[in-house]
Every structure is written in structure tokens, then in C-alpha cells.
N, CA, C, O and CB atoms as a CASP TS submission, in Angstrom:
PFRMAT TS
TARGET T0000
AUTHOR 0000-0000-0000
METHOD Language model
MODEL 1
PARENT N/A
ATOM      1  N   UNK     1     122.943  84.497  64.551  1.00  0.00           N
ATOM      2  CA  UNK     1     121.754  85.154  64.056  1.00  0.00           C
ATOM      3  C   UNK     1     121.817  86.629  64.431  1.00  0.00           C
ATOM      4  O   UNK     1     122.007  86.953  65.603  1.00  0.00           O
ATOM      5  CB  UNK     1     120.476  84.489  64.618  1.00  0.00           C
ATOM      6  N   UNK     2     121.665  87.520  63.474  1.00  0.00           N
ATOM      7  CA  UNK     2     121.649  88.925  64.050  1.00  0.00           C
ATOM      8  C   UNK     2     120.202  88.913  63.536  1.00  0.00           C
ATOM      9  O   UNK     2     119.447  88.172  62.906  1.00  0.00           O
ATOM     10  CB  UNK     2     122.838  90.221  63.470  1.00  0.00           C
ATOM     11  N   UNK     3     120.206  90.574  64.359  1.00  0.00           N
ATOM     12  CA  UNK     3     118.616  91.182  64.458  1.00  0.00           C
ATOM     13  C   UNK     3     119.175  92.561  63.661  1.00  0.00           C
ATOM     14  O   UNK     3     120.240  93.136  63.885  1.00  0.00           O
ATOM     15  CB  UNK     3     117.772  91.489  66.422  1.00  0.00           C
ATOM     16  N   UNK     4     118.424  92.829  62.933  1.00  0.00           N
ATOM     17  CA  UNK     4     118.381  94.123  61.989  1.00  0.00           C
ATOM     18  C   UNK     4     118.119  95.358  63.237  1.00  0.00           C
ATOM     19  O   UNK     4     117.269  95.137  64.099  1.00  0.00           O
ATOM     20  CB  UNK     4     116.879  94.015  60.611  1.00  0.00           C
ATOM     21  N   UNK     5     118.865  96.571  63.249  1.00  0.00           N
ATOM     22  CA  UNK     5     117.606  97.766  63.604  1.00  0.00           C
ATOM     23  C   UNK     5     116.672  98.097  63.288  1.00  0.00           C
ATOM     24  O   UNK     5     116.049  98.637  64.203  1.00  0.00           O
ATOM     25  CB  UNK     5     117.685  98.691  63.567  1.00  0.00           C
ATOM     26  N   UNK     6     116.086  98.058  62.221  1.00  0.00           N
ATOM     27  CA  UNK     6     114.751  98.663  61.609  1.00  0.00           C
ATOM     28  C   UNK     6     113.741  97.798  62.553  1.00  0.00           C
ATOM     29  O   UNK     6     112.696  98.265  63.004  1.00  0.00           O
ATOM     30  CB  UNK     6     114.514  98.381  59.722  1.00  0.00           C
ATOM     31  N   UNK     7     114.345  96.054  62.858  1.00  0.00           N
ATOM     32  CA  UNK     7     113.334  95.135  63.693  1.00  0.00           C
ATOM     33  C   UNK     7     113.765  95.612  64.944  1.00  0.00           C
ATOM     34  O   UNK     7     112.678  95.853  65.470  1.00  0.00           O
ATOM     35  CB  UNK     7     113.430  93.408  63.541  1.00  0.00           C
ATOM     36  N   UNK     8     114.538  95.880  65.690  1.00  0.00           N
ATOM     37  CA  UNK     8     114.725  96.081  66.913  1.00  0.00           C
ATOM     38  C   UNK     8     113.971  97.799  67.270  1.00  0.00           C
ATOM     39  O   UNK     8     113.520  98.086  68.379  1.00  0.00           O
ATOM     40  CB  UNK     8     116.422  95.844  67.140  1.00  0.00           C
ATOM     41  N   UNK     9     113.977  98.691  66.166  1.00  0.00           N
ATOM     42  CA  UNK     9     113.123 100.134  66.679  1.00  0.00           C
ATOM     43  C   UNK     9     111.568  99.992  67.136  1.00  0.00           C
ATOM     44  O   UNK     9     110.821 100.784  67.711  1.00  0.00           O
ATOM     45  CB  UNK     9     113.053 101.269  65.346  1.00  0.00           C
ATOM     46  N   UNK    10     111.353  98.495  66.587  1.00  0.00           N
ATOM     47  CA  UNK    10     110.055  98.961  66.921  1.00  0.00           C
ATOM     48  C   UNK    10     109.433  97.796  68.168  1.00  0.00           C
ATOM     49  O   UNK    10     108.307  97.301  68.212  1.00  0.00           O
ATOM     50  CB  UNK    10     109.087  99.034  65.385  1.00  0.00           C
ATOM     51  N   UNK    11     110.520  97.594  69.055  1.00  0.00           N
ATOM     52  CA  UNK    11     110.431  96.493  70.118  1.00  0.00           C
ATOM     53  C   UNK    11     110.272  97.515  71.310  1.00  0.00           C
ATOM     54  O   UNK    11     111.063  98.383  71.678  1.00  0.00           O
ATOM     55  CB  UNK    11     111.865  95.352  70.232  1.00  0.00           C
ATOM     56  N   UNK    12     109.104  97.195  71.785  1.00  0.00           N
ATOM     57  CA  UNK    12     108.954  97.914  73.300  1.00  0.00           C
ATOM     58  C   UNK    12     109.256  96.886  74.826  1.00  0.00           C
ATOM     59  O   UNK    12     109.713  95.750  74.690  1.00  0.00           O
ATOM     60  CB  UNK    12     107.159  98.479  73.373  1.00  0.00           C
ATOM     61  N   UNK    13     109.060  97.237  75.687  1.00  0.00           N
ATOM     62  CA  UNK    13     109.296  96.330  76.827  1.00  0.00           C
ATOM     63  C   UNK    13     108.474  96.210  77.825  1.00  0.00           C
ATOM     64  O   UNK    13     107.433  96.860  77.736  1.00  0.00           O
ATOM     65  CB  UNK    13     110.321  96.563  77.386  1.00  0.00           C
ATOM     66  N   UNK    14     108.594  95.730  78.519  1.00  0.00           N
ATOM     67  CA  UNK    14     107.868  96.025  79.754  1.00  0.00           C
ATOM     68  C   UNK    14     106.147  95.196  80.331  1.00  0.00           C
ATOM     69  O   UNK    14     105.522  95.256  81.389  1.00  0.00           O
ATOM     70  CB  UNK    14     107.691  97.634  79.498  1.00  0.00           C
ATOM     71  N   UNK    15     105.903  94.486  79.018  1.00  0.00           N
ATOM     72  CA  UNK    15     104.875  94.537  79.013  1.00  0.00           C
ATOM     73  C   UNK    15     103.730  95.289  79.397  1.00  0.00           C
ATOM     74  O   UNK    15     102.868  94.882  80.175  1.00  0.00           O
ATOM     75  CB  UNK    15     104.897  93.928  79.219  1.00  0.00           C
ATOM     76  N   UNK    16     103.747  96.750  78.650  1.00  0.00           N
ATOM     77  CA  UNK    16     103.301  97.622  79.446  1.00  0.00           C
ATOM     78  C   UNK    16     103.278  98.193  81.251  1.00  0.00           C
ATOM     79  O   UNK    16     102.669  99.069  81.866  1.00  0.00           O
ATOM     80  CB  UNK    16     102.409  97.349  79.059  1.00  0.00           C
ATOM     81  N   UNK    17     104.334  97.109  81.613  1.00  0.00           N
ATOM     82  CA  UNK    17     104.470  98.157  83.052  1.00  0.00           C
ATOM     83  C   UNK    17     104.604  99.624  83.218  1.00  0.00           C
ATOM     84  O   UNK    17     104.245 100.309  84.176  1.00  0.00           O
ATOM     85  CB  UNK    17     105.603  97.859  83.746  1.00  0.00           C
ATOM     86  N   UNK    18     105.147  99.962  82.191  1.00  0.00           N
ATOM     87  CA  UNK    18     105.585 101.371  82.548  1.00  0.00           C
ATOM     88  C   UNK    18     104.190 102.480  82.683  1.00  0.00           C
ATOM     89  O   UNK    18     103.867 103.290  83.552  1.00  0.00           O
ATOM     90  CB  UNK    18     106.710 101.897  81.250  1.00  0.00           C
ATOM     91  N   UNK    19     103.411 101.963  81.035  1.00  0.00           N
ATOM     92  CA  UNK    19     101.857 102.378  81.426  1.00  0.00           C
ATOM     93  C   UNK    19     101.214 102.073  82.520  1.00  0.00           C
ATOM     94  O   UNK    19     100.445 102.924  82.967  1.00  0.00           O
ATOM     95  CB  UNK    19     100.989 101.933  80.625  1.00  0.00           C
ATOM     96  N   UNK    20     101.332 101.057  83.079  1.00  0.00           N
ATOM     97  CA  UNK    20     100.308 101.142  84.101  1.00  0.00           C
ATOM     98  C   UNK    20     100.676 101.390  85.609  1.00  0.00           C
ATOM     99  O   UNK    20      99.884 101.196  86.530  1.00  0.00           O
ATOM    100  CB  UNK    20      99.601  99.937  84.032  1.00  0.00           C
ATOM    101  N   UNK    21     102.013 101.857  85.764  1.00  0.00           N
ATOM    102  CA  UNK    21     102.829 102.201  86.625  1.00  0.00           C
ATOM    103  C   UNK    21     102.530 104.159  86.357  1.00  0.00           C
ATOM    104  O   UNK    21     102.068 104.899  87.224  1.00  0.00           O
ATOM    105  CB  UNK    21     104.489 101.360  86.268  1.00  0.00           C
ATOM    106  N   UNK    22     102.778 104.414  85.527  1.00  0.00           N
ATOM    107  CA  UNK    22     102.190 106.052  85.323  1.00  0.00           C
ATOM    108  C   UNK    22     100.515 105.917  85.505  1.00  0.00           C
ATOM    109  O   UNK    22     100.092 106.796  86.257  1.00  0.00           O
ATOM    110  CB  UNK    22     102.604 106.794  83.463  1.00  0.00           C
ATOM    111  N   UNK    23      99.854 105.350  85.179  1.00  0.00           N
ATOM    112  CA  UNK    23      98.576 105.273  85.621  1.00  0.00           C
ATOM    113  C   UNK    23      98.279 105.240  86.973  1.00  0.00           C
ATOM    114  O   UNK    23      97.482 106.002  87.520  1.00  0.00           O
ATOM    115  CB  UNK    23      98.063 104.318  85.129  1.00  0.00           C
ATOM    116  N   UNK    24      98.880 104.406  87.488  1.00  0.00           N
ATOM    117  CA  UNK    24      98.624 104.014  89.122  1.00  0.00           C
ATOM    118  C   UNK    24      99.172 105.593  89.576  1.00  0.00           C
ATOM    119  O   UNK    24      98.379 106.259  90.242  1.00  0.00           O
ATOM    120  CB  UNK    24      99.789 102.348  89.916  1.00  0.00           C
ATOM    121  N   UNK    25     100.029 105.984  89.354  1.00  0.00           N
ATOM    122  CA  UNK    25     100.426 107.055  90.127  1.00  0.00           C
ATOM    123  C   UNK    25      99.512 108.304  90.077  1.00  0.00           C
ATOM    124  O   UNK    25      99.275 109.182  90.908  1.00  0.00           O
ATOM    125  CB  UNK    25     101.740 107.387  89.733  1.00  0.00           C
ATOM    126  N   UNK    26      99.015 108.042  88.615  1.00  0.00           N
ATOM    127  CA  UNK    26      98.212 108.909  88.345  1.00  0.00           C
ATOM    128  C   UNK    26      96.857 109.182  89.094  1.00  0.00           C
ATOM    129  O   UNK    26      96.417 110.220  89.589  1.00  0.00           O
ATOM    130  CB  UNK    26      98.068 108.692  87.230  1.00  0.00           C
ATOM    131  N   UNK    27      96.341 107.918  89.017  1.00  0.00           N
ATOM    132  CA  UNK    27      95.152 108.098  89.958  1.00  0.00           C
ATOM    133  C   UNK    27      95.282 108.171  91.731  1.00  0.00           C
ATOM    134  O   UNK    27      94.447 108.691  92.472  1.00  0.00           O
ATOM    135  CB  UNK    27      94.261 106.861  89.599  1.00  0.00           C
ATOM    136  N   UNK    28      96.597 107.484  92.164  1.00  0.00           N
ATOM    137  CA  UNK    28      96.433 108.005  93.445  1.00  0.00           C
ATOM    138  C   UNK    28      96.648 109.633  93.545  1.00  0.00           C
ATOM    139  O   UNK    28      95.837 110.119  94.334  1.00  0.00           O
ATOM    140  CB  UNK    28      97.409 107.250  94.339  1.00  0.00           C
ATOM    141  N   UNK    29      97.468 110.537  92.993  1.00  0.00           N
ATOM    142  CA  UNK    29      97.992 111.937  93.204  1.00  0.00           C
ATOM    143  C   UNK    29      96.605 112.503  92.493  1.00  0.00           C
ATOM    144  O   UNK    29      96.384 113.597  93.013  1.00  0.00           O
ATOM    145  CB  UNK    29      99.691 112.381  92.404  1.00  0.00           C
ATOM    146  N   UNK    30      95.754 112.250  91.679  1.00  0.00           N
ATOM    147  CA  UNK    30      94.422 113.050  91.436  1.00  0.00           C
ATOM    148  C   UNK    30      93.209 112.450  92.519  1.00  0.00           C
ATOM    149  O   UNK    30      92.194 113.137  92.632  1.00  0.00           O
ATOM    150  CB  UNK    30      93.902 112.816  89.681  1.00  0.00           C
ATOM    151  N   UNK    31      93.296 111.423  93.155  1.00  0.00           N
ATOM    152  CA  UNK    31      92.248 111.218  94.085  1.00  0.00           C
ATOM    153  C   UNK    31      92.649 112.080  95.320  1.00  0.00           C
ATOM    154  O   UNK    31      91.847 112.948  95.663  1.00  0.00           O
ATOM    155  CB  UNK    31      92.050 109.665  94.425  1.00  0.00           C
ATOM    156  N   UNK    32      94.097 111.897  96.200  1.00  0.00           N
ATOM    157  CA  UNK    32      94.738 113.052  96.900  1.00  0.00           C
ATOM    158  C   UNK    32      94.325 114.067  97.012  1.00  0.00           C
ATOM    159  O   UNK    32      93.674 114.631  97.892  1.00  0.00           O
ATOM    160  CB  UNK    32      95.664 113.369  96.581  1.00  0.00           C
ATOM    161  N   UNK    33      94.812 114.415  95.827  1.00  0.00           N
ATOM    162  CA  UNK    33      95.210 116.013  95.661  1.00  0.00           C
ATOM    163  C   UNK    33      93.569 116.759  95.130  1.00  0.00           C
ATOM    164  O   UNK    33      93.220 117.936  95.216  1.00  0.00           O
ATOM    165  CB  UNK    33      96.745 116.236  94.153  1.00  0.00           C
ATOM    166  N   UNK    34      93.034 115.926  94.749  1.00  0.00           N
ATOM    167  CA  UNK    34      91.778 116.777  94.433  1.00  0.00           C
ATOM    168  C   UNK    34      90.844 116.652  95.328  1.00  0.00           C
ATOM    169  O   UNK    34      89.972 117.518  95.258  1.00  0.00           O
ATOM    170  CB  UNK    34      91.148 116.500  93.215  1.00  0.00           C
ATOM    171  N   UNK    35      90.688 115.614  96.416  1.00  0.00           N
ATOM    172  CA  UNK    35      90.689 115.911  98.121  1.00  0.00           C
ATOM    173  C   UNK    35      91.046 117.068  98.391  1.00  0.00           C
ATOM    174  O   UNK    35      90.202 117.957  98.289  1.00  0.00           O
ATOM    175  CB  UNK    35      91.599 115.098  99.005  1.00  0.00           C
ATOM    176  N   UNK    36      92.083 117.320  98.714  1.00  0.00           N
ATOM    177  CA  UNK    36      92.878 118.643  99.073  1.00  0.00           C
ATOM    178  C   UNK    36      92.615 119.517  98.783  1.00  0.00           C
ATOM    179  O   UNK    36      92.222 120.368  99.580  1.00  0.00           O
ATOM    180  CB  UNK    36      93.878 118.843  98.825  1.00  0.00           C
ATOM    181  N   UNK    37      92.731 119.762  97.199  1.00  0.00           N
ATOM    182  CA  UNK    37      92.073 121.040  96.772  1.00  0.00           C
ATOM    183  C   UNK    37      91.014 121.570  96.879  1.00  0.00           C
ATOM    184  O   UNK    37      90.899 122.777  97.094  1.00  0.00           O
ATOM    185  CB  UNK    37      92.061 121.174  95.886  1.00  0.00           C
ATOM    186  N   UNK    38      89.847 120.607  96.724  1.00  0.00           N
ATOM    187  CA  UNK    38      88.650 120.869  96.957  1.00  0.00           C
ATOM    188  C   UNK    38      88.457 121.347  98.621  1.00  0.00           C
ATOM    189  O   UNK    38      87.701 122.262  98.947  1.00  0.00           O
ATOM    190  CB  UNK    38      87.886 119.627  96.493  1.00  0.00           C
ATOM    191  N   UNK    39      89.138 120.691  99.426  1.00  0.00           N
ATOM    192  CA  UNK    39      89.205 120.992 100.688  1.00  0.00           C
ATOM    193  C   UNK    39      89.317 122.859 101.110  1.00  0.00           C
ATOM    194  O   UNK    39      88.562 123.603 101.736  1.00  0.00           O
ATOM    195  CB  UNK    39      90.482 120.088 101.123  1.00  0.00           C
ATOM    196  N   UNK    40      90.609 123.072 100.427  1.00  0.00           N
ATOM    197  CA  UNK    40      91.491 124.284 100.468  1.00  0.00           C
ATOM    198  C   UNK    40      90.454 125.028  99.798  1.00  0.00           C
ATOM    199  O   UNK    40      90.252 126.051 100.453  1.00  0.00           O
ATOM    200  CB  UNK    40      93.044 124.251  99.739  1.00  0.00           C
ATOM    201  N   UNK    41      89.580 124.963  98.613  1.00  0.00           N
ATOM    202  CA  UNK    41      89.274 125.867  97.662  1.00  0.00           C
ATOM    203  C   UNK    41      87.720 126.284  98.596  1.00  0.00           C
ATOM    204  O   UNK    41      87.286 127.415  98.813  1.00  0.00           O
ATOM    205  CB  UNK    41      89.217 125.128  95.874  1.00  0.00           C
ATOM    206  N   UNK    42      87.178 125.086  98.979  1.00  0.00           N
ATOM    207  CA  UNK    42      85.781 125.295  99.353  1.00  0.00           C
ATOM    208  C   UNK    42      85.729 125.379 101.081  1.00  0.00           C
ATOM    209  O   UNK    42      84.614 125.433 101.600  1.00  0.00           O
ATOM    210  CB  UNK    42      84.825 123.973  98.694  1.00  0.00           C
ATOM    211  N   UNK    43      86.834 125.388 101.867  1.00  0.00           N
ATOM    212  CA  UNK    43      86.807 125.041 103.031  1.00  0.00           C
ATOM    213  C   UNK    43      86.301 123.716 103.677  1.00  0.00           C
ATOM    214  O   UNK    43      86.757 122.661 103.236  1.00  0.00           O
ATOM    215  CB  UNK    43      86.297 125.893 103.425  1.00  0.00           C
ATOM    216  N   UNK    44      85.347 123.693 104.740  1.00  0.00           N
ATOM    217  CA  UNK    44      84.768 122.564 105.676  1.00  0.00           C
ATOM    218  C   UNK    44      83.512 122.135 104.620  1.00  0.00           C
ATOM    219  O   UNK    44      83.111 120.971 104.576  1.00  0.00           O
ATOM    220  CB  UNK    44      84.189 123.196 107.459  1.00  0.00           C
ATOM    221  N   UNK    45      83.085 122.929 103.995  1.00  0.00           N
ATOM    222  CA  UNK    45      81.876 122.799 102.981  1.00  0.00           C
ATOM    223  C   UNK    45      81.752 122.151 102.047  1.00  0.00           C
ATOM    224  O   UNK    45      80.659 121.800 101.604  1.00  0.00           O
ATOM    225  CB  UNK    45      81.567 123.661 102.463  1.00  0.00           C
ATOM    226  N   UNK    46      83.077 121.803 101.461  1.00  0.00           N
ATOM    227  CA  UNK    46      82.992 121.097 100.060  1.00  0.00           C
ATOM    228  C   UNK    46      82.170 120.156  99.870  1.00  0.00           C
ATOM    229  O   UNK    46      81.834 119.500 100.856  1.00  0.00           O
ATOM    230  CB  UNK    46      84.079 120.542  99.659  1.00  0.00           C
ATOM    231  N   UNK    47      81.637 119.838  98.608  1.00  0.00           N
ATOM    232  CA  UNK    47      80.653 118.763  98.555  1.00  0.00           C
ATOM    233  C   UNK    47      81.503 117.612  97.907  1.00  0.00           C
ATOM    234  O   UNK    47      82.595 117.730  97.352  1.00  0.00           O
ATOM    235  CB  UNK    47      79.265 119.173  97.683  1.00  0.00           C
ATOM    236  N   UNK    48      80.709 116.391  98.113  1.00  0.00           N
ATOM    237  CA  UNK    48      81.554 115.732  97.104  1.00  0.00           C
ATOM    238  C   UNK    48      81.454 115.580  95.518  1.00  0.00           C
ATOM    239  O   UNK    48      82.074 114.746  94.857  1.00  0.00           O
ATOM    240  CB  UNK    48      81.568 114.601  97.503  1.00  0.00           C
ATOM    241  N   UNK    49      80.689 116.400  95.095  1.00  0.00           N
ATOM    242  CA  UNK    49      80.758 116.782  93.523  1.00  0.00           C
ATOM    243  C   UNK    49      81.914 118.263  93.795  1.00  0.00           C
ATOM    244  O   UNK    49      81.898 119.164  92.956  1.00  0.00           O
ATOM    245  CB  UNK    49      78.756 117.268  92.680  1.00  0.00           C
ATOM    246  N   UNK    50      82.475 118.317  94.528  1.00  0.00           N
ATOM    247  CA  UNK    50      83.390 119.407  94.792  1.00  0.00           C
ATOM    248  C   UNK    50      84.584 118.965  94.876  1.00  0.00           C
ATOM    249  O   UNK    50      85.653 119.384  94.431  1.00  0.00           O
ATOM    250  CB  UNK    50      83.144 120.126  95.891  1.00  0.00           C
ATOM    251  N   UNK    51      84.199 117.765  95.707  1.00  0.00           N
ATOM    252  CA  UNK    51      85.719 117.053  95.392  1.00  0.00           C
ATOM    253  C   UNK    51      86.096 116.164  93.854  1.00  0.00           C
ATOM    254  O   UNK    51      87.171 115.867  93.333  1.00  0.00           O
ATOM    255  CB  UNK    51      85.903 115.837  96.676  1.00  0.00           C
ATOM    256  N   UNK    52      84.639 115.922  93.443  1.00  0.00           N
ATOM    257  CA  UNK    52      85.000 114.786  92.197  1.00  0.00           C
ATOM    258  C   UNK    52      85.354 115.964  91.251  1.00  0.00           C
ATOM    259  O   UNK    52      86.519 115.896  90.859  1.00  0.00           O
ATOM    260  CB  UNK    52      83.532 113.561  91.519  1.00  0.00           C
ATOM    261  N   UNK    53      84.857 116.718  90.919  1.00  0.00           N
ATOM    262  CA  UNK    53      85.472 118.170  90.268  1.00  0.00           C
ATOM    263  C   UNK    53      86.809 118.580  90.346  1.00  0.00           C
ATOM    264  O   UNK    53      87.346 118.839  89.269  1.00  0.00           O
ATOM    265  CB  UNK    53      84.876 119.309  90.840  1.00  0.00           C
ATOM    266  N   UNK    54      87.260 118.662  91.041  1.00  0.00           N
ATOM    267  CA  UNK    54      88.623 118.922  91.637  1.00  0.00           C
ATOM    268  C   UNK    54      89.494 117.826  91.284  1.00  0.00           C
ATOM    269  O   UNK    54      90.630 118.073  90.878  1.00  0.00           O
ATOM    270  CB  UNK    54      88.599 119.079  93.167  1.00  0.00           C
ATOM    271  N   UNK    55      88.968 116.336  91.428  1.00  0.00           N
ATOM    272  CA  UNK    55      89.797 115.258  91.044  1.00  0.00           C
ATOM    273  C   UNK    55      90.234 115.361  89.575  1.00  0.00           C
ATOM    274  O   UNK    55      91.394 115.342  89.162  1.00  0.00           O
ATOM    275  CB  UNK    55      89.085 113.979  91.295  1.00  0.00           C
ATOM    276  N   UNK    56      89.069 115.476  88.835  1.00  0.00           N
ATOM    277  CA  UNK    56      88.982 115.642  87.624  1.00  0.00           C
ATOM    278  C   UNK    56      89.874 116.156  86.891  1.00  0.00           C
ATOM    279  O   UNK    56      90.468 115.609  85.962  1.00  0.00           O
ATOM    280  CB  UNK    56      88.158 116.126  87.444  1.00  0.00           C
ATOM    281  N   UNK    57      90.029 117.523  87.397  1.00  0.00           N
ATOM    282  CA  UNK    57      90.759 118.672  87.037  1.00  0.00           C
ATOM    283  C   UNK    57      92.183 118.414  87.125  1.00  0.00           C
ATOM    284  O   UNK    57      92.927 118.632  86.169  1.00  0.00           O
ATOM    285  CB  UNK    57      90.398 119.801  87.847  1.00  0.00           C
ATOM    286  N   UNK    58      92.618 117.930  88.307  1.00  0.00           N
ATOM    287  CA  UNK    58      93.453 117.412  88.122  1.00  0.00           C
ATOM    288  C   UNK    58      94.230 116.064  87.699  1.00  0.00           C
ATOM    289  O   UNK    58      95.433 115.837  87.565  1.00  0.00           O
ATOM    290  CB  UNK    58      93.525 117.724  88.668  1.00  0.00           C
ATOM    291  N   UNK    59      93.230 115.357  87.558  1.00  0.00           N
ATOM    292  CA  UNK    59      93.767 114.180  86.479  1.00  0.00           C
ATOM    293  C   UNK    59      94.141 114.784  85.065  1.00  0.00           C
ATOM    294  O   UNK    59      95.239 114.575  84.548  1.00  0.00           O
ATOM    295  CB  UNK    59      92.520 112.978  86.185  1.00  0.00           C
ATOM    296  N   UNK    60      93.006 115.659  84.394  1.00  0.00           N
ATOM    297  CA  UNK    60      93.421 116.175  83.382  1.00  0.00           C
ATOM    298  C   UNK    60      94.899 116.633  83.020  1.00  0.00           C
ATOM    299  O   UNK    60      95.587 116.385  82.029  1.00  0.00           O
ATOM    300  CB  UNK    60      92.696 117.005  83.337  1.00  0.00           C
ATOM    301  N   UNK    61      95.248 117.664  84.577  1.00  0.00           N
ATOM    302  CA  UNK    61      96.073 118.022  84.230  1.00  0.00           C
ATOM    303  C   UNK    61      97.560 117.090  84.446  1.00  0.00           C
ATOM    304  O   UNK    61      98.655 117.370  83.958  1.00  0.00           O
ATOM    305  CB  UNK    61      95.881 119.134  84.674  1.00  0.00           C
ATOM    306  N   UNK    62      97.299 116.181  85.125  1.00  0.00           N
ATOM    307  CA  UNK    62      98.538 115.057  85.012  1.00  0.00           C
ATOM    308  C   UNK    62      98.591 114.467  84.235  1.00  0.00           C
ATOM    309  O   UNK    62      99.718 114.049  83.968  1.00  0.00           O
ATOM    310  CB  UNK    62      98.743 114.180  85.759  1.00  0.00           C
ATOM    311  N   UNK    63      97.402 114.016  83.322  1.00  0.00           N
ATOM    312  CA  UNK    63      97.708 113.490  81.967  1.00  0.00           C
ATOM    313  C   UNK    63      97.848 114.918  80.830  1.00  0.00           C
ATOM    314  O   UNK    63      97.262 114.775  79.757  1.00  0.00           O
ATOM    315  CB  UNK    63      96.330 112.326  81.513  1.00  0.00           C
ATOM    316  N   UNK    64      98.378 115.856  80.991  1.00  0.00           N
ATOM    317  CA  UNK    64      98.513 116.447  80.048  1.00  0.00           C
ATOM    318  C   UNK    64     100.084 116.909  80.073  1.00  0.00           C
ATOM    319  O   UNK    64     100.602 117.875  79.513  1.00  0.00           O
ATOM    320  CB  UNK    64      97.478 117.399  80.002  1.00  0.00           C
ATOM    321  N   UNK    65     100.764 115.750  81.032  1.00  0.00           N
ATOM    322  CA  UNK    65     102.283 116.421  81.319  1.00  0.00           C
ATOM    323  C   UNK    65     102.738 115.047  81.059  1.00  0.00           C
ATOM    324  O   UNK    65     101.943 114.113  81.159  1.00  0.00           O
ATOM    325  CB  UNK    65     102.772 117.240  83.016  1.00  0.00           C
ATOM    326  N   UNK    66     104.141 114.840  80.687  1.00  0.00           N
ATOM    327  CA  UNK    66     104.575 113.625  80.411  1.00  0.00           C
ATOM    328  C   UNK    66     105.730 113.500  81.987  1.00  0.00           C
ATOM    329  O   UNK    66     106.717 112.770  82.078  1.00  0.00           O
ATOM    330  CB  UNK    66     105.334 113.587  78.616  1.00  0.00           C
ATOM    331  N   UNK    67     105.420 114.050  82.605  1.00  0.00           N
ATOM    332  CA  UNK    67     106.048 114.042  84.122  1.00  0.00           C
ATOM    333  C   UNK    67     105.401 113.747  85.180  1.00  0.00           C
ATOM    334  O   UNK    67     104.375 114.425  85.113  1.00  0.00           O
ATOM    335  CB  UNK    67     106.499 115.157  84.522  1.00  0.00           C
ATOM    336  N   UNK    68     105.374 112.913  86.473  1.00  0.00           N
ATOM    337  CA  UNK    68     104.732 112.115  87.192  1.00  0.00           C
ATOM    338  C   UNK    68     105.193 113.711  88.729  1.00  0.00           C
ATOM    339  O   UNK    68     106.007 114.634  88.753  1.00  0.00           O
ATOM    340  CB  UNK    68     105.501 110.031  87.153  1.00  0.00           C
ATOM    341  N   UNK    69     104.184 113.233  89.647  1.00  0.00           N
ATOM    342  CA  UNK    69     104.428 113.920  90.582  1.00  0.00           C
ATOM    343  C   UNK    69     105.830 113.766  91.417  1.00  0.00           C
ATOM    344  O   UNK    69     106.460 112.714  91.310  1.00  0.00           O
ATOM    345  CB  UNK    69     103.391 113.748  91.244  1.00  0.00           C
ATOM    346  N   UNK    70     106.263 114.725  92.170  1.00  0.00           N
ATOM    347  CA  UNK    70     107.499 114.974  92.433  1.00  0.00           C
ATOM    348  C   UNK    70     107.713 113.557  93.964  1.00  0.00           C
ATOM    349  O   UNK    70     108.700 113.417  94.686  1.00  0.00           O
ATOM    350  CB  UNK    70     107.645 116.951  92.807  1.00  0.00           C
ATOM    351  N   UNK    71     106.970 113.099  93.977  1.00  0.00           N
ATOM    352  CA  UNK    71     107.181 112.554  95.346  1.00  0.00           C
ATOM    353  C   UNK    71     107.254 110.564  94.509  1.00  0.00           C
ATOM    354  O   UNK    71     107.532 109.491  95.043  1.00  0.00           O
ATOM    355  CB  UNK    71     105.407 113.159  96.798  1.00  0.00           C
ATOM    356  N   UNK    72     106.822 110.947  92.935  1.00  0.00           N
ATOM    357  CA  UNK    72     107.211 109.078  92.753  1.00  0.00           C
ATOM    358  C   UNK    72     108.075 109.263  91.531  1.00  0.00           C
ATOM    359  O   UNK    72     108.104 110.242  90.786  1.00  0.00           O
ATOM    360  CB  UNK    72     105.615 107.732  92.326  1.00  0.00           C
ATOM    361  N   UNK    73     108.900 107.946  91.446  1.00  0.00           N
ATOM    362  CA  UNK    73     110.124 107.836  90.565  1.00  0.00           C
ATOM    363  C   UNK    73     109.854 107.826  89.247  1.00  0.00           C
ATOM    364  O   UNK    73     109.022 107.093  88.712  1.00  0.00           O
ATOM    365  CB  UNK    73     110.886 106.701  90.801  1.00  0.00           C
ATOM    366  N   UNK    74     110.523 108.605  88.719  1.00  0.00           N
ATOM    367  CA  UNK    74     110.512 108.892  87.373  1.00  0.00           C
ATOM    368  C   UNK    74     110.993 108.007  86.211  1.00  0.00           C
ATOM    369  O   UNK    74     111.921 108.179  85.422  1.00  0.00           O
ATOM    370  CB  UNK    74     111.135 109.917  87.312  1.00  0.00           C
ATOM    371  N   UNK    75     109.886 106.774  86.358  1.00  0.00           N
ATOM    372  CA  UNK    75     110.421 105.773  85.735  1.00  0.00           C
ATOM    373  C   UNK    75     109.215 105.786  84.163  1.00  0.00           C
ATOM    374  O   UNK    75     109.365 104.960  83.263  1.00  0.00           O
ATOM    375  CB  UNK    75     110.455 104.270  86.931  1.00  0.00           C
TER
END
């Protein structure tokens, strides 16, 4: 039995692991890091609408890159 390409282009894998493996990473490095920032930006003061702001911002900007942070595997 063969399998055509035209049927095999449109076979994905993973059962979505890979999505929800970039997700997971995603939300730990924007809960982190927008800790941090908010920390750094506002000092001892930050509020926590200072930090959820900051999270935000940077979730945005990790979902607007098709590249995961430098510290998890680039799978």
C-alpha cells in the first residue's frame, strides 16, 4: 500500500505537543519575567496591576516571535 504526498503534506504530529509545549514555556517566561520587569521598572513599589501589565506585555511579545526563550529547547 503506498501513501500519496499530496495525503502525507497535510499530516501533522504530535498530537499537538508541540503547541502546548510552546505554550507552557510561554506562560512560565511571561509570568517570570514580567515579575522582574515590573520589579526593575517600578522598583520596591510595584503594584500588582504593575506586575500583571508587565506580564502582559510580555506575553504579547513572545507570542509575536516564532522563537521560545533562550534558556528552553527549541523544539
Amino acid at each position: 500500500m503506498e501513501i500519496e504526498r499530496e495525503a502525507l503534506a497535510g499530516v501533522g504530529g504530535g498530537f499537538g505537543l508541540r503547541d502546548a509545549y510552546r505554550g507552557a514555556v510561554k506562560e512560565i517566561a511571561a509570568d517570570v519575567g514580567g515579575w522582574k520587569l515590573a520589579n526593575q521598572m517600578y522598583g520596591g513599589t510595584s503594584t500588582w496591576q504593575d506586575k500583571l501589565r508587565a506580564r502582559a506585555a510580555l506575553k504579547d511579545y513572545l507570542n509575536g516571535s516564532d522563537r521560545l526563550p533562550s534558556w528552553a529547547p527549541q523544539w
